[in-house]
C-alpha positions as a LaTeX table, in Angstrom:
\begin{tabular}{lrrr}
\hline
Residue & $x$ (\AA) & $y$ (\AA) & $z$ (\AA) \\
\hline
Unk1 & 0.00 & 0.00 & 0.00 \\
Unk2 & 1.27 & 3.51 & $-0.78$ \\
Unk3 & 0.09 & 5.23 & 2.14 \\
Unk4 & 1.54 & 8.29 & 1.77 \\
Unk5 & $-1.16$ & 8.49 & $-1.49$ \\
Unk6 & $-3.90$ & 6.86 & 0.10 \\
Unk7 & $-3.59$ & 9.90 & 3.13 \\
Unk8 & $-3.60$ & 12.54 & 0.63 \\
Unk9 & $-6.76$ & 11.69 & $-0.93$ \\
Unk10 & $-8.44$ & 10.59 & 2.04 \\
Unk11 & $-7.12$ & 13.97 & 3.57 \\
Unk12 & $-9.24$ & 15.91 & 0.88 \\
Unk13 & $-12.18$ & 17.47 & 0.64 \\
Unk14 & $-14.01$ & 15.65 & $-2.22$ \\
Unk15 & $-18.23$ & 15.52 & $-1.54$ \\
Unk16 & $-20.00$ & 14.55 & $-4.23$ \\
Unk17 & $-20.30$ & 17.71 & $-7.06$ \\
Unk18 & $-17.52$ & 18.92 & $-5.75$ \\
Unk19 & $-14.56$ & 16.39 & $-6.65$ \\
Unk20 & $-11.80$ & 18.84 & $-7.79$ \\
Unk21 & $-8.87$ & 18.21 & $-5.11$ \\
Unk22 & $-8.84$ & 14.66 & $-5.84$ \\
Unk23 & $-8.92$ & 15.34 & $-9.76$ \\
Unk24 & $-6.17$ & 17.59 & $-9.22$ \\
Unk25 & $-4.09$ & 14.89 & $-7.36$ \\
Unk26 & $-4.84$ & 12.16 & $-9.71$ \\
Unk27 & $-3.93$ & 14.10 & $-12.85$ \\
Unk28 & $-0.55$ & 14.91 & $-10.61$ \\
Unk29 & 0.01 & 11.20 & $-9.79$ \\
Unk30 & $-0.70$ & 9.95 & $-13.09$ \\
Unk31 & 0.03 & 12.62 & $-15.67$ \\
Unk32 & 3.67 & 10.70 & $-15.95$ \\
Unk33 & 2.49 & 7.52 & $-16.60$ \\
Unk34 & $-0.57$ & 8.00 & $-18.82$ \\
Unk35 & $-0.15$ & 8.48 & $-22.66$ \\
Unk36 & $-3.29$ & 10.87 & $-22.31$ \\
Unk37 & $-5.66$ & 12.79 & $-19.62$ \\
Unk38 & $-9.24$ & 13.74 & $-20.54$ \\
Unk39 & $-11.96$ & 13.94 & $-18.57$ \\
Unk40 & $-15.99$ & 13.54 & $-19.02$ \\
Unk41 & $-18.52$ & 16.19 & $-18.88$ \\
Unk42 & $-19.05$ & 16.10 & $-15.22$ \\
Unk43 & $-15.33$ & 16.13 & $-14.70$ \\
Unk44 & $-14.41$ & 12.41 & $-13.86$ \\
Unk45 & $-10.82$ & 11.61 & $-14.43$ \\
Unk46 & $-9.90$ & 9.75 & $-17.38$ \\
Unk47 & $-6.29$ & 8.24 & $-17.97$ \\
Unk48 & $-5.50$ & 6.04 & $-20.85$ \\
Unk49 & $-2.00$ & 4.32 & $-21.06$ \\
Unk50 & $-2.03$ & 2.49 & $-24.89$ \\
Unk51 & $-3.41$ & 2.77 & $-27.79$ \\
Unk52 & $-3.96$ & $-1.26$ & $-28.38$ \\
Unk53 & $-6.07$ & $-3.93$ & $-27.65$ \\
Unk54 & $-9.50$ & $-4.24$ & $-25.85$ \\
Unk55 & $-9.91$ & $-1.29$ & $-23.96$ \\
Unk56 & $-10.02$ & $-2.17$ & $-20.21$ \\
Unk57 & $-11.29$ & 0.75 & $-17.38$ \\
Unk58 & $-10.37$ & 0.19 & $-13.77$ \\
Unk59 & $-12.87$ & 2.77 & $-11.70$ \\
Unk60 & $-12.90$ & 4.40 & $-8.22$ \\
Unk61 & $-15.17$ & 7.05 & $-7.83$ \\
Unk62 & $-14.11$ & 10.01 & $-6.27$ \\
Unk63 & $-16.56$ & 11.75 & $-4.15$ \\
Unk64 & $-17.50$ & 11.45 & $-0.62$ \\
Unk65 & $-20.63$ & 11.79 & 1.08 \\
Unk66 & $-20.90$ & 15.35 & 2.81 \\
Unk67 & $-23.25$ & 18.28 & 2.91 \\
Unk68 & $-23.98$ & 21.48 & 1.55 \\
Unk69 & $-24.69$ & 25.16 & 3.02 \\
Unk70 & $-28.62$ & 26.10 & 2.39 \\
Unk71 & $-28.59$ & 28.75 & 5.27 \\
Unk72 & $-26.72$ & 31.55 & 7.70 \\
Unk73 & $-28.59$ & 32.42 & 10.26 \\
Unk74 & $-28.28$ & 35.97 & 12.15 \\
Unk75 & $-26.16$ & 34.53 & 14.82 \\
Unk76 & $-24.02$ & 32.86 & 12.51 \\
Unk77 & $-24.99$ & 29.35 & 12.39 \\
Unk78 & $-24.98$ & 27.44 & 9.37 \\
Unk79 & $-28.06$ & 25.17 & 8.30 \\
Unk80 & $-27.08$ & 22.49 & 5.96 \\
Unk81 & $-28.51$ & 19.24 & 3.77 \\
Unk82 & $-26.78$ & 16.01 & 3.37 \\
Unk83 & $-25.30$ & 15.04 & 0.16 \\
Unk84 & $-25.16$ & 11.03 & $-0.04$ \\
Unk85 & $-26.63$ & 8.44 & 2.52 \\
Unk86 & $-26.04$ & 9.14 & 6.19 \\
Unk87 & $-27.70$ & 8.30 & 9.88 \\
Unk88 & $-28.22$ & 11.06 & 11.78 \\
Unk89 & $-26.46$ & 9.69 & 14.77 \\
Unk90 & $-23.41$ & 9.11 & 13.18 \\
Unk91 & $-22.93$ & 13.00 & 12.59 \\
Unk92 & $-23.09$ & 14.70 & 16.07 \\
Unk93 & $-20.97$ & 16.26 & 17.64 \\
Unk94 & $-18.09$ & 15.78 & 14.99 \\
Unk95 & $-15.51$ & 18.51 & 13.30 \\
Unk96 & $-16.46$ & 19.18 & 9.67 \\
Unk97 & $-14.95$ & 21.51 & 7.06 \\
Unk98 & $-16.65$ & 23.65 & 5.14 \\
Unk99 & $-14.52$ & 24.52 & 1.65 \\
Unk100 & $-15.32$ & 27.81 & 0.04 \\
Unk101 & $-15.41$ & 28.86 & $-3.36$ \\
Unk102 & $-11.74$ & 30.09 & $-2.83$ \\
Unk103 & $-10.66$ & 26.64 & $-1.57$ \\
Unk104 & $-10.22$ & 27.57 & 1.70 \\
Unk105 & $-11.36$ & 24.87 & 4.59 \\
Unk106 & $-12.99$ & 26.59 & 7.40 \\
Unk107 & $-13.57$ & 24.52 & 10.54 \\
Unk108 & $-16.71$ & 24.23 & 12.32 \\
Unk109 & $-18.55$ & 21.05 & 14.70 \\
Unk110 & $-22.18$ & 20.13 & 13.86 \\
Unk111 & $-23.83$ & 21.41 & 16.89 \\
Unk112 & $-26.23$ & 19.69 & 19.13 \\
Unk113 & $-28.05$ & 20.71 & 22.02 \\
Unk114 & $-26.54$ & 19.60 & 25.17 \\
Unk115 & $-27.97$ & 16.83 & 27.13 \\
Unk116 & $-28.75$ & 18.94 & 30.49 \\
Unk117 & $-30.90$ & 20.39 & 28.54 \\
Unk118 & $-33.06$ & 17.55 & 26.88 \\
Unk119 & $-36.34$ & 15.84 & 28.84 \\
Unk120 & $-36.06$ & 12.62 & 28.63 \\
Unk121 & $-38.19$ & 11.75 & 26.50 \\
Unk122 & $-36.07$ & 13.64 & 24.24 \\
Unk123 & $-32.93$ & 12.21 & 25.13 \\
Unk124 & $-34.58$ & 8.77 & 23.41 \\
Unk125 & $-35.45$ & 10.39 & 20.08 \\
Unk126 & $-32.91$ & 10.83 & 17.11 \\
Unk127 & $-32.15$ & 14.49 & 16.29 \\
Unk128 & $-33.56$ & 15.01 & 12.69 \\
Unk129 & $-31.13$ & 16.38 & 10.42 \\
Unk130 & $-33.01$ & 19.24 & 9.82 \\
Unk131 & $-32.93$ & 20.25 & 13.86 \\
Unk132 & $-28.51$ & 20.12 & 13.38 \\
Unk133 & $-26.34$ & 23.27 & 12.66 \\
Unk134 & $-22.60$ & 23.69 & 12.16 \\
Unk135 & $-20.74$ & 26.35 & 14.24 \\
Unk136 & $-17.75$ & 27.56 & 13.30 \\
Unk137 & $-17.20$ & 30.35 & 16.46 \\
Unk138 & $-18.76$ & 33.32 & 14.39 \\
Unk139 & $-20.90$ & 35.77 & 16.47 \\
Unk140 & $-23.36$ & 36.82 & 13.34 \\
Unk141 & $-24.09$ & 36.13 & 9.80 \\
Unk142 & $-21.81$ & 39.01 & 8.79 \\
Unk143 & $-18.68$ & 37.45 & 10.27 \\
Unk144 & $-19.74$ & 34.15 & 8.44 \\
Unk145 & $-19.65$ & 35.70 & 5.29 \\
Unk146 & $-16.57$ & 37.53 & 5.74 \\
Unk147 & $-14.73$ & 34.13 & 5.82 \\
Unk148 & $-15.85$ & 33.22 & 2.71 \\
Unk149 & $-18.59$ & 30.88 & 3.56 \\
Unk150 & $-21.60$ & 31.21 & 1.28 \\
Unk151 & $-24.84$ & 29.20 & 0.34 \\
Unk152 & $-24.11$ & 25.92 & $-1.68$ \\
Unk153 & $-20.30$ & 25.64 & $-0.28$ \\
Unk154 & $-19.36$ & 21.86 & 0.73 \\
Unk155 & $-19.31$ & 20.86 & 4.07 \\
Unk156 & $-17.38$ & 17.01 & 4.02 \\
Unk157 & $-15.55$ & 15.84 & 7.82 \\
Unk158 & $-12.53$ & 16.83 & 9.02 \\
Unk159 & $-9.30$ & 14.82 & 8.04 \\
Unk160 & $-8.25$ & 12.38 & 10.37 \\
Unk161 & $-6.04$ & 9.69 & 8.89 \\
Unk162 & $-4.42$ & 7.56 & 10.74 \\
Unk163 & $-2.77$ & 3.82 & 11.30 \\
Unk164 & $-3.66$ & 1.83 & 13.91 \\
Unk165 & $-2.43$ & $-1.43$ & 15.16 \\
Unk166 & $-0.51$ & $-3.95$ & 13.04 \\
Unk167 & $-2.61$ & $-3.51$ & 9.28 \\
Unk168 & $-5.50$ & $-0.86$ & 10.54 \\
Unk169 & $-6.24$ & 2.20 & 8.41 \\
Unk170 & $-8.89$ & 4.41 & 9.89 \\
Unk171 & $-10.25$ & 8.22 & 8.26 \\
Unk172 & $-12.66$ & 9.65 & 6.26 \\
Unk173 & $-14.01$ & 8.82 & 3.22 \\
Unk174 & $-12.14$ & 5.79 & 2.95 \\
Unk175 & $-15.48$ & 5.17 & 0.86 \\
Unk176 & $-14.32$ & 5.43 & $-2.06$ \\
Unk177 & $-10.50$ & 6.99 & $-1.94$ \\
Unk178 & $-9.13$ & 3.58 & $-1.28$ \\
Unk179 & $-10.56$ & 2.50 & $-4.79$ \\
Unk180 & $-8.98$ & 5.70 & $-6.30$ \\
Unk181 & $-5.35$ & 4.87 & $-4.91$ \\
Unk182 & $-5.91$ & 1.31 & $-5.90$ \\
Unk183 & $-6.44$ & 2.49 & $-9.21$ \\
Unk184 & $-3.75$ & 5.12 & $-9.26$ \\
Unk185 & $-1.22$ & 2.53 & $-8.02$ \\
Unk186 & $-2.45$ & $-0.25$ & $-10.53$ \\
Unk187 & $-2.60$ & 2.20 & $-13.37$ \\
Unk188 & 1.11 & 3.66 & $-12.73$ \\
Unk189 & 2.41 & $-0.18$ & $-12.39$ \\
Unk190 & 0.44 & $-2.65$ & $-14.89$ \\
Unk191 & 2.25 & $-2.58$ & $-17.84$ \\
Unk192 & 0.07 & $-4.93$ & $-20.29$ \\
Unk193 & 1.03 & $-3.64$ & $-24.20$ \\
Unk194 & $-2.00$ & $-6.48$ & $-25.43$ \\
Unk195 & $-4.70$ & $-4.23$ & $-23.94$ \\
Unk196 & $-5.63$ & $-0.04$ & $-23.58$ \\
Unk197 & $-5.90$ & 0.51 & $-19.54$ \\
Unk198 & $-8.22$ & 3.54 & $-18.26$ \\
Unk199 & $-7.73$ & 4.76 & $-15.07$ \\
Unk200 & $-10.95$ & 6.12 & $-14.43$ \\
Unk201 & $-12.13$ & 8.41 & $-10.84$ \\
Unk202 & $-15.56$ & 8.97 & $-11.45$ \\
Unk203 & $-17.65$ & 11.74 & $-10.07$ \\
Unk204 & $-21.30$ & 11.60 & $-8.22$ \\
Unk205 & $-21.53$ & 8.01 & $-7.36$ \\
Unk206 & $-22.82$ & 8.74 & $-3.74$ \\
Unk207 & $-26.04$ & 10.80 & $-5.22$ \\
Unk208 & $-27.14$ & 8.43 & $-8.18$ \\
Unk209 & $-23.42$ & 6.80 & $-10.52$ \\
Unk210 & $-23.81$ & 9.67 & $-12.49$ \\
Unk211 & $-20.22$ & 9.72 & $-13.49$ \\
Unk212 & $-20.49$ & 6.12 & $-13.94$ \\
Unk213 & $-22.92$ & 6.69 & $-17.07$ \\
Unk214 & $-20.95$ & 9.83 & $-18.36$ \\
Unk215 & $-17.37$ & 8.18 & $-18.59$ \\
Unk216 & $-18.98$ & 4.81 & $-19.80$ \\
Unk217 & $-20.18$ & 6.85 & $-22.39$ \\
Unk218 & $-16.95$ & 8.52 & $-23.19$ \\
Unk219 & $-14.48$ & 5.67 & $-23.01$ \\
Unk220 & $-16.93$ & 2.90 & $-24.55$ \\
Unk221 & $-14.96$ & 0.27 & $-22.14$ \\
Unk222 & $-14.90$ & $-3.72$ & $-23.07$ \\
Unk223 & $-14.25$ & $-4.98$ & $-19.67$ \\
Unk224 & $-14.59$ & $-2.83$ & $-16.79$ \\
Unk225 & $-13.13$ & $-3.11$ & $-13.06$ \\
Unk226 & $-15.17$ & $-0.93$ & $-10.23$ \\
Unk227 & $-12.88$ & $-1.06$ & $-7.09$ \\
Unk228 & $-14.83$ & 0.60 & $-3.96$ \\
Unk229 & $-16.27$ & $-0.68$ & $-0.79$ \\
Unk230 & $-18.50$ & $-2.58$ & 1.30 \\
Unk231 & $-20.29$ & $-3.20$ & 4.69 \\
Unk232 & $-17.64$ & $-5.16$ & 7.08 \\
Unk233 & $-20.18$ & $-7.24$ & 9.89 \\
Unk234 & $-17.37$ & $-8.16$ & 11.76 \\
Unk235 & $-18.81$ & $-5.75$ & 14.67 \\
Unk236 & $-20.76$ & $-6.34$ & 17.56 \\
Unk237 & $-24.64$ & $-6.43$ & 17.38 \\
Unk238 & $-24.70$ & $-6.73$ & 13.09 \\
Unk239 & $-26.06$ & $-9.84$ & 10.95 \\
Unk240 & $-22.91$ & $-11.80$ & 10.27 \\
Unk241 & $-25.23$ & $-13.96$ & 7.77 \\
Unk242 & $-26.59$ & $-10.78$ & 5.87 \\
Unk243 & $-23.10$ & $-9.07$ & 6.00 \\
Unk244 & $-20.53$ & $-11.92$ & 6.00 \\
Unk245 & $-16.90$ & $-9.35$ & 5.21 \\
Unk246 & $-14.19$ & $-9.55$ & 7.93 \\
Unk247 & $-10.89$ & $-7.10$ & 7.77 \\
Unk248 & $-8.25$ & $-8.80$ & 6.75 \\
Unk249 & $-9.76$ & $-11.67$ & 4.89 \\
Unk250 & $-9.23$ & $-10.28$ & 1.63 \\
Unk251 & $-11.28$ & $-8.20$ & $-0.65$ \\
Unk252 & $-14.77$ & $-9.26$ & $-1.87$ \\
Unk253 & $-16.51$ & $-9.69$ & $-5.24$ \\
Unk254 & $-19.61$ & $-7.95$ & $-5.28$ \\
Unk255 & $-22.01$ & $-11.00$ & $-6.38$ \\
Unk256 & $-24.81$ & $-8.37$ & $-6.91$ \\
Unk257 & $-25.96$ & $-5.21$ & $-5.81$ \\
Unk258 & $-29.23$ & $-3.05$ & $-6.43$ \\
Unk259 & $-28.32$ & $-2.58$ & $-9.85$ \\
Unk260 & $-25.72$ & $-4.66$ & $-11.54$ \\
Unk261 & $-24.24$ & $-8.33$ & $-11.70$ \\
Unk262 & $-21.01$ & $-9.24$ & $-12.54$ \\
Unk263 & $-20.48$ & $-11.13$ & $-15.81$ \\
Unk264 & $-20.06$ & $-14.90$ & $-14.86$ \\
Unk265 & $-16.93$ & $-15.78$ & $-16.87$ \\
Unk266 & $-15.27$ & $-12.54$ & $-15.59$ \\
Unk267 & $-16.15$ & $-13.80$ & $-11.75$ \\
Unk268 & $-14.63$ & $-17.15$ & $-12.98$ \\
Unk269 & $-11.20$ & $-15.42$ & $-14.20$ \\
Unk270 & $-11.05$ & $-12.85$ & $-10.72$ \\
Unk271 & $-11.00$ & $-16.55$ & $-8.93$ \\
Unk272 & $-8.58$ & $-17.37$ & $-11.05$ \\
Unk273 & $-6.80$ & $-14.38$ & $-10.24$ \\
Unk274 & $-7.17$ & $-14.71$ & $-6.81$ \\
Unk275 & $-5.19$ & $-18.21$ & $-7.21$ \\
Unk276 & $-2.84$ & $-17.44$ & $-8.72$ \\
Unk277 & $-1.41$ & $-14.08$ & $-6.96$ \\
Unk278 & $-2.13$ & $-16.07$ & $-3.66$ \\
Unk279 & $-5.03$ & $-13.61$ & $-2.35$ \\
Unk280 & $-7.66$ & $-13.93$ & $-0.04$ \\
Unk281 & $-11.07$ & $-13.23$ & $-1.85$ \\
Unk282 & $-14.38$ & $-13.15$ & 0.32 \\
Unk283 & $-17.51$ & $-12.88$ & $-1.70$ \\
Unk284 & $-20.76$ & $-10.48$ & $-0.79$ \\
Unk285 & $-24.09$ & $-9.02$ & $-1.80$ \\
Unk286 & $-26.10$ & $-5.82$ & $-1.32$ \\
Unk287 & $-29.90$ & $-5.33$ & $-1.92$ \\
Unk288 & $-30.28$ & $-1.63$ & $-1.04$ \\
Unk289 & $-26.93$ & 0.01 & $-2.50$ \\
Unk290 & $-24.94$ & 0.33 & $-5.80$ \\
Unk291 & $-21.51$ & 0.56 & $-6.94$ \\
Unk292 & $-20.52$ & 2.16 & $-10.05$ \\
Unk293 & $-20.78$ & $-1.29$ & $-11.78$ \\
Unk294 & $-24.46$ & $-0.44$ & $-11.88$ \\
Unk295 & $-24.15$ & 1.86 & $-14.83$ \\
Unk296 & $-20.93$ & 0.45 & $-16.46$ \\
Unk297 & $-22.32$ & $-3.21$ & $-16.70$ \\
Unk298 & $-25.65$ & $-1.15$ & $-18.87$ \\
Unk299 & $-24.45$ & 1.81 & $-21.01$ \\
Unk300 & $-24.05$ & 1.76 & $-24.36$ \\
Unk301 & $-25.18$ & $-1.97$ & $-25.03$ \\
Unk302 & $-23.39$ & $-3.29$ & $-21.96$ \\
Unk303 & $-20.34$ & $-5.04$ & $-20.99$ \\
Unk304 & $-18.39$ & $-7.20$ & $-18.65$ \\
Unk305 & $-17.93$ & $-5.96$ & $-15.55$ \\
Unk306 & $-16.89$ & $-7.05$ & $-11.88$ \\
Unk307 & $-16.68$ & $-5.21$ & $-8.62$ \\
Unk308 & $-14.35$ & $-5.84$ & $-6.07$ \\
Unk309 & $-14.92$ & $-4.45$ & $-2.89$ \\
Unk310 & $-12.99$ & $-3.79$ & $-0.18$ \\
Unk311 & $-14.60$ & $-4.47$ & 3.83 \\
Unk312 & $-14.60$ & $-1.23$ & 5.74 \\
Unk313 & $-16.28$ & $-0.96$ & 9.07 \\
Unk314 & $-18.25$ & 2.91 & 9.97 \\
Unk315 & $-18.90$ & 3.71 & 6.24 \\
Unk316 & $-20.80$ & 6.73 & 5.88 \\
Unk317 & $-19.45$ & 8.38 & 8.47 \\
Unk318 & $-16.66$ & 10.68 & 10.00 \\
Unk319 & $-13.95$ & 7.56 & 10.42 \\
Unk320 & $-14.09$ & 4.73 & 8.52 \\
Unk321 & $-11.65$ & 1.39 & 9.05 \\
Unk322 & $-9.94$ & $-0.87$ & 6.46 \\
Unk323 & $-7.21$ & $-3.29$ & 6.70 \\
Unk324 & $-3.83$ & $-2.85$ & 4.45 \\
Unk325 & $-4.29$ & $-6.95$ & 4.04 \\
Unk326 & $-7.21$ & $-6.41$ & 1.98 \\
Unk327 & $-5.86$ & $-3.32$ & 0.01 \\
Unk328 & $-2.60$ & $-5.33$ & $-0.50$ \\
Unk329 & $-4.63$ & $-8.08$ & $-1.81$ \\
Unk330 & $-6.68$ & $-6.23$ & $-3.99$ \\
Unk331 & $-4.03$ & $-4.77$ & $-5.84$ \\
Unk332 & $-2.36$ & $-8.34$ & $-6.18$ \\
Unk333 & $-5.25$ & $-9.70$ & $-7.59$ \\
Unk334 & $-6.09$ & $-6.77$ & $-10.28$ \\
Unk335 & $-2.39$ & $-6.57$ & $-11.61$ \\
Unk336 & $-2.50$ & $-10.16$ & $-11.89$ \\
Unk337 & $-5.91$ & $-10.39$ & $-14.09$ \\
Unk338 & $-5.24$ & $-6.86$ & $-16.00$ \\
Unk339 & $-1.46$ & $-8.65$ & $-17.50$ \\
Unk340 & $-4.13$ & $-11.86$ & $-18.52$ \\
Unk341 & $-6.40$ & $-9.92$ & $-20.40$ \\
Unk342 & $-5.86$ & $-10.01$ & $-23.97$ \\
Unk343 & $-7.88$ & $-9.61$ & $-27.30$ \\
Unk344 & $-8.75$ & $-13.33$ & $-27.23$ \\
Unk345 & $-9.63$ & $-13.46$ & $-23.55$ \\
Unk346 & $-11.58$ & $-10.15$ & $-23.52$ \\
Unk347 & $-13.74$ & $-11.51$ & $-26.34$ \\
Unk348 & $-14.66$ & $-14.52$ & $-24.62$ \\
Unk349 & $-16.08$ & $-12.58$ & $-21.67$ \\
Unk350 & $-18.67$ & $-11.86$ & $-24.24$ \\
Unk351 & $-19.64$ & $-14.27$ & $-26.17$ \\
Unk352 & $-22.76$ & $-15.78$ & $-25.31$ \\
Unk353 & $-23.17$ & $-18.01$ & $-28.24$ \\
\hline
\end{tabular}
């Protein structure tokens, strides 16, 4: 694992219609290595090393759930909505940062009232999201503006990387920047001259795969790799039948989600992969969420497509937690089935003759 890369773009401030920092570091970290740099109409990164071959897309999208600014009230506290899927206990209390149209990251904590001052009755209700604020120490409206804070700036958590433990990686929005460092790293070292690779970080996939749909539509892919992440139940007090992923046991292969399944010779050759690069591969499902591979596996006429997953406990929320066993195993798997693809290989995927 290059942590170093994973940090920065974990570190950013990336919700979803507002991915620029992590474009910006992408196109730095790749702009070497790739033979070109485009980018779609909603501004997901596109790099393409080759000019040969089947062309083959490896995708982490790059937003983050966060919020936005609707309101500044007179005393200088900031109303908000949430942008992607969150639980309204998971957000008290915590350090956010609110990015203005300058780039600059103002602090603040989504407020709460304190508990002296709750009846009891209240103490057992969830706050609604629409009864939080974010303070970030101003005395009035005024003094909010006058630091650059204005309605529809981004509000994502504060950055708070960190490595725990023997193989523990815990920060924010580890949902989905470990898939964009998987695919930076696997983009900068696969070198496969029988097959076009596309390093893809696609925008909006927390509020609908949008940039799923707009670079399938630009690349035309023939196979296509979504690396993101999934629900880990190896906590207390979670259905261990429903949500079988464990740190540390390897990555998973998304069997289906909400809307996509993987093509079955292409969940054949990641097994095969995952044999022969010696890496732990757990296997999982999701009824009421979608990965990228949603819109990929449908645009344009289709194609083959597989998503590999990587367990992370907390997701959707200010610290997630992965293990560098899995993210080391995920990238041993993906270089070893991106150097088997070939013209031959990629047709077979599909032909359903």
């Amino acid at each position: 694992m290059n942590t170093e890369l994973l940090k920065t773009l974990c570190d950013a401030s990336a919700v979803s219609g507002d991915e620029h920092e992590v474009r910006q570091m992408l196109t730095q970290q790749l702009k070497s290595h790739a033979d070109e740099i485009d980018f779609d109409g909603l501004g997901s990164f596109i790099a393409r090393k080759g000019s040969q071959g089947p062309k083959i897309a490896v995708v982490g999208h790059m937003d983050e759930v966060g919020f936005m600014v609707t309101h500044i009230s007179e005393q200088g506290f900031i109303r908000f909505d949430t942008i992607g899927g969150w639980w309204s206990q998971s957000m008290l209390n915590h350090r956010v940062n609110v990015r203005t149209r300058g780039g600059e990251k103002i602090p603040g904590v989504i407020g709460s009232i304190a508990p002296h001052a709750l009846s009891e009755k209240q103490k057992q209700q969830p706050l609604a999201f629409d009864e939080m604020f974010i303070d970030i120490g101003a005395n009035s409206r005024d003094e909010v503006l006058q630091r650059g804070i204005d309605i529809g700036d981004f509000v994502s958590p504060e950055a708070n990387f960190a490595l725990w433990g023997e193989d523990k990686v815990v920060g924010k929005a580890l949902d989905n920047r470990v898939g964009c460092a998987l695919m930076a790293e696997l983009f900068a070292t696969v070198d496969n001259p029988a097959i076009t690779l596309y390093g893809v970080g696609s925008v909006e996939e927390e509020v609908g795969l949008r940039g799923a749909q707009t670079s399938a539509e630009k690349i035309k892919p023939d196979v296509v790799i979504v690396l993101d992440t999934a629900v880990a139940g190896d906590v207390p007090g979670i259905d261990s039948v429903k949500y079988p992923l464990k740190l540390g046991n390897g990555p998973a292969m998304m069997l289906f989600d909400k809307r996509y399944f993987p093509n079955q010779k292409l969940v054949k050759a990641v097994k095969e992969s995952a044999a022969r690069s010696e890496a732990p591969l757990q296997c999982c499902t999701m009824k009421t969420g979608a990965t990228d591979g949603g819109r990929y596996n449908v645009m344009g006429g289709g194609r083959p497509v597989v998503a590999l997953c990587l367990p992370t406990r907390y997701l959707h929320a200010n610290s997630g937690m992965i293990s560098t066993k899995d993210y080391d195993a995920a990238l041993a798997l993906v270089r070893d089935l991106l150097l088997s693809l070939d013209a031959d290989s990629v047709r077979a995927l599909a032909d359903f003759h």
